[in-house]
Each structure stands twice: as C-alpha cells, then as structure tokens.
VMD Tcl script that draws the C-alpha trace (Angstrom):
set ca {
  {16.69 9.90 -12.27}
  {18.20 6.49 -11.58}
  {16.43 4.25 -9.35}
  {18.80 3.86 -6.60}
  {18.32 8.10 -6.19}
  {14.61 7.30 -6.35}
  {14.68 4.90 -3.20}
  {16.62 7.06 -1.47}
  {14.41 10.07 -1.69}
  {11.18 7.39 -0.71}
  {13.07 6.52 2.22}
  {13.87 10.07 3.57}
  {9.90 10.63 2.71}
  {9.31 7.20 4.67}
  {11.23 8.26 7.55}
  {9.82 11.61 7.56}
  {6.13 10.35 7.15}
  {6.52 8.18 10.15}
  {8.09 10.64 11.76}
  {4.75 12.93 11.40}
  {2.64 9.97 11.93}
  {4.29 9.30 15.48}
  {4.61 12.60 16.86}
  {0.95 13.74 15.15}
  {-0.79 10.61 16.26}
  {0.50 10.55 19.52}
  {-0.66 14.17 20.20}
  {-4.20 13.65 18.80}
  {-4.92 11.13 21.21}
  {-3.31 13.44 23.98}
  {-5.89 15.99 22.78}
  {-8.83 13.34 22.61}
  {-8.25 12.50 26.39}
  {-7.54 16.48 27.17}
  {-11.40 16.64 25.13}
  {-13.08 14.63 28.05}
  {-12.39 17.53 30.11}
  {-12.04 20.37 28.23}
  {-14.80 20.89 25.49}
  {-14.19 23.92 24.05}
  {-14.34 24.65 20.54}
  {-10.33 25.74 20.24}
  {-9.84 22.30 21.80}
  {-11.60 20.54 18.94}
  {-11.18 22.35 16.16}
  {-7.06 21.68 17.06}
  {-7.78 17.85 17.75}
  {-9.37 17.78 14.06}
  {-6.17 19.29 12.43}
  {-3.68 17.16 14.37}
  {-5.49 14.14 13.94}
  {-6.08 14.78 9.95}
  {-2.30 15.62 9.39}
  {-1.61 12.31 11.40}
  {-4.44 10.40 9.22}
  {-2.43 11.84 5.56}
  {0.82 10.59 6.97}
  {-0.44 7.51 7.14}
  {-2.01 7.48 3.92}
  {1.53 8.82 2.35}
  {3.31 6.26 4.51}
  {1.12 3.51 2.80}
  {1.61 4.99 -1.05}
  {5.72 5.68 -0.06}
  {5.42 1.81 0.55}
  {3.40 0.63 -2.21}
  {5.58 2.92 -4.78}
  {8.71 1.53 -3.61}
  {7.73 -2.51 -4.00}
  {6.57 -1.18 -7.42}
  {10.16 0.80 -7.94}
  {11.80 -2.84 -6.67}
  {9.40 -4.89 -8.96}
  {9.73 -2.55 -12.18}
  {12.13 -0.18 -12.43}
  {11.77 1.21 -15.77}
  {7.86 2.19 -15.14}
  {8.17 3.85 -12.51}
  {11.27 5.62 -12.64}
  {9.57 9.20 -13.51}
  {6.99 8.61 -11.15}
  {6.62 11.39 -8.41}
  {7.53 10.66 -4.41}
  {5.03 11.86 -2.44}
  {6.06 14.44 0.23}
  {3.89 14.55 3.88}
  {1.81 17.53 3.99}
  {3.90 19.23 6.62}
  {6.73 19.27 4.34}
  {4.91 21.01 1.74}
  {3.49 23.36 4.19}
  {6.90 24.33 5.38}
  {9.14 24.37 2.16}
  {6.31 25.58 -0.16}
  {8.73 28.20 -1.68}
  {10.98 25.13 -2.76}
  {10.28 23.91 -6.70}
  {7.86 21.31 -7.24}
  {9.11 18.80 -9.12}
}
mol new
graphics top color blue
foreach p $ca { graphics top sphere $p radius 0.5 }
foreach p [lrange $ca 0 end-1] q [lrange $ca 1 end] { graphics top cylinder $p $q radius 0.2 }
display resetview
C-alpha cells in the first residue's frame, strides 16, 4: 500500500474519530448533568458506555495522529503498519475483513 493511500485512510479514521469524540463527548456530559437529577442505575450504567466510547476516540484520535507524523517522517517503516479504526466502526461493520 503506497503511502499517499495510507494517509488517506488515517484521515477518513481522523475525521471519523473526531466525529465520535464530538457527538460521544458531548452526550456524556449531557448525561452527567441529566445524573444530578436522575440517579438511577440505567442512567449510569449508559453515562459509563458513552463516556468510555468518547474516552477510546480520543485515545485513537491521538495514535491516528502520532501514526501519521511517523507515516510523514518515515515512510518506508511504517507503510504496513495498521490504521486504527474507532470502536464504533468495528462494532458496526464487524462482518467486513480485518485487515
């Protein structure tokens, strides 16, 4: 796979990441302000999951990032390297081939 591909699939995984990260982390803090109301254990147990999905797009957003300056810096080591997908993705299109 040629490098130019390779940035272009991190930046669809970029943009999707912080895509996740936006929508996730805005709705866990909408749940943390609905949990000074509302304490029931539904409400928390879903304020766990969106705010961990929104915590692993931000880790993937920060490895996306570091793989790419390493992609930029040397090309020929990290060529085969594998782009890491947000967790959503995988949960979605898990009948797809992982490559």
């Amino acid at each position: 796979m040629s490098a130019l591909s390779k940035d272009s699939e991190i930046s669809s995984s970029l943009y999707m990441s912080a895509f996740f990260l936006v929508i996730f982390g805005l709705w866990g803090l909408a749940r943390l302000f609905v949990l000074f109301f509302d304490h029931s254990l539904i409400s928390i147990l879903i304020t766990i999951f969106v705010s961990a999905i929104a915590i692993q797009s931000f880790s993937t957003l920060r490895a996306l990032r570091a793989l790419r300056k390493n992609l930029r810096s040397k090309p020929d080591e990290y060529r085969d390297s594998v782009v890491p997908k947000p967790i959503l993705y995988h949960a979605v299109f898990w009948f797809l081939p992982k490559y």
